[in-house]
N, C-alpha and C positions, 0 to 999 in steps of 0.2 A: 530640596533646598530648604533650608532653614531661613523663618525670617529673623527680621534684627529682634525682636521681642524674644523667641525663643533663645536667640542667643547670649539677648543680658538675662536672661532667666538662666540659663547655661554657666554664665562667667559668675552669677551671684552663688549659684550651688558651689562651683569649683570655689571661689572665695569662702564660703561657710565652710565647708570642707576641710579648708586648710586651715583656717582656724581653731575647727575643734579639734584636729590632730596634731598642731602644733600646743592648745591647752592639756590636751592627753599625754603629749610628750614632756612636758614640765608638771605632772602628778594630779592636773585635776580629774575630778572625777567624775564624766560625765556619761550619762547611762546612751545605751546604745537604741534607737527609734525598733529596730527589727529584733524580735526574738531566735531571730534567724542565726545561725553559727555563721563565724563569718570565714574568709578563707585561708586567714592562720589557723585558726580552728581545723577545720577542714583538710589543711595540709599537716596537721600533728597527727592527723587520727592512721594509723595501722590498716593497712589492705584489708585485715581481716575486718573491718569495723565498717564494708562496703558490701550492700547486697551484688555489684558487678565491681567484683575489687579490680582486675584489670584496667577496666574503666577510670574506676575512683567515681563510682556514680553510683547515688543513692545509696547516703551514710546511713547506718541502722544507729545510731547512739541513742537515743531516745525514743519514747512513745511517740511524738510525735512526727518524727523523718519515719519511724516506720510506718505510720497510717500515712505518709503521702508516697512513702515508695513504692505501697501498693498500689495508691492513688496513679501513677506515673510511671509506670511498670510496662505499660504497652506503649510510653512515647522512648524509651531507651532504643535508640538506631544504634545497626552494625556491630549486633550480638548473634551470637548464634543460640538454633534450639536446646541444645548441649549447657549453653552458659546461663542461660534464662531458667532453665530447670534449676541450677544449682543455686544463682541468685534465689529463686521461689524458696528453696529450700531455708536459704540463710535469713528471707523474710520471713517464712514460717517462725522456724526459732526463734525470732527477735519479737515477732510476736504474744509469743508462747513467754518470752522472758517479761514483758513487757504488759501483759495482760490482756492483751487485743485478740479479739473474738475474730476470724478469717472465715469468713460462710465459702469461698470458693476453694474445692481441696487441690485444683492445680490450674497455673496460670492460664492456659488456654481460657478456662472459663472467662478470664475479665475481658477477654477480645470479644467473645461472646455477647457478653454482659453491656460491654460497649456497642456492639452490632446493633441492639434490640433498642438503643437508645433513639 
């Protein structure tokens, strides 16, 4: 249960919210808090442009989705070993495009890597 506090903290976000979306929709310009793609973004990008395109989970578009795809690679549920492989694959190359050093030559290793933790 939520107290009354949280929930005017709640109706103050939803009110700012609506705000800057309704100044965004009349041309101002106001920069976005998250570097984060958001999910227009996200819904433009191409299956191909997904380490588990199926899914549409973990976008490779950048250096940085791909150092957390790796990062997040053994929390993706309700893939098979078949598709993890081929994800790995498509993080390799994005890697490889991207400049990013992969010390583990295949995925197995990060469960591993996690294990020891």
């Amino acid at each position: 249960m939520s107290t009354e506090k949280q929930k005017e903290a709640a109706r103050r976000n939803i009110e700012k919210a609506r705000e800057v979306q309704s100044e965004r929709a009349h041309g101002a310009y106001i920069p976005r808090r998250s570097e984060g793609m958001s999910t227009a973004e996200k819904d433009r990008l191409p299956d191909s442009e997904f380490a588990f395109p199926r899914e549409r989970k973990e976008p490779l578009s950048d250096a940085r989705h791909v150092r957390n795809a790796i990062a997040r690679f053994n929390q993706v549920e309700d893939v098979t070993d078949e598709e993890r492989d081929d994800a790995w694959q498509r993080i390799r190359a994005a890697a490889n495009k991207y400049g990013i050093h992969i010390a583990e030559d295949d995925w197995r290793d990060l469960f591993k890597r996690g294990e020891e933790s």
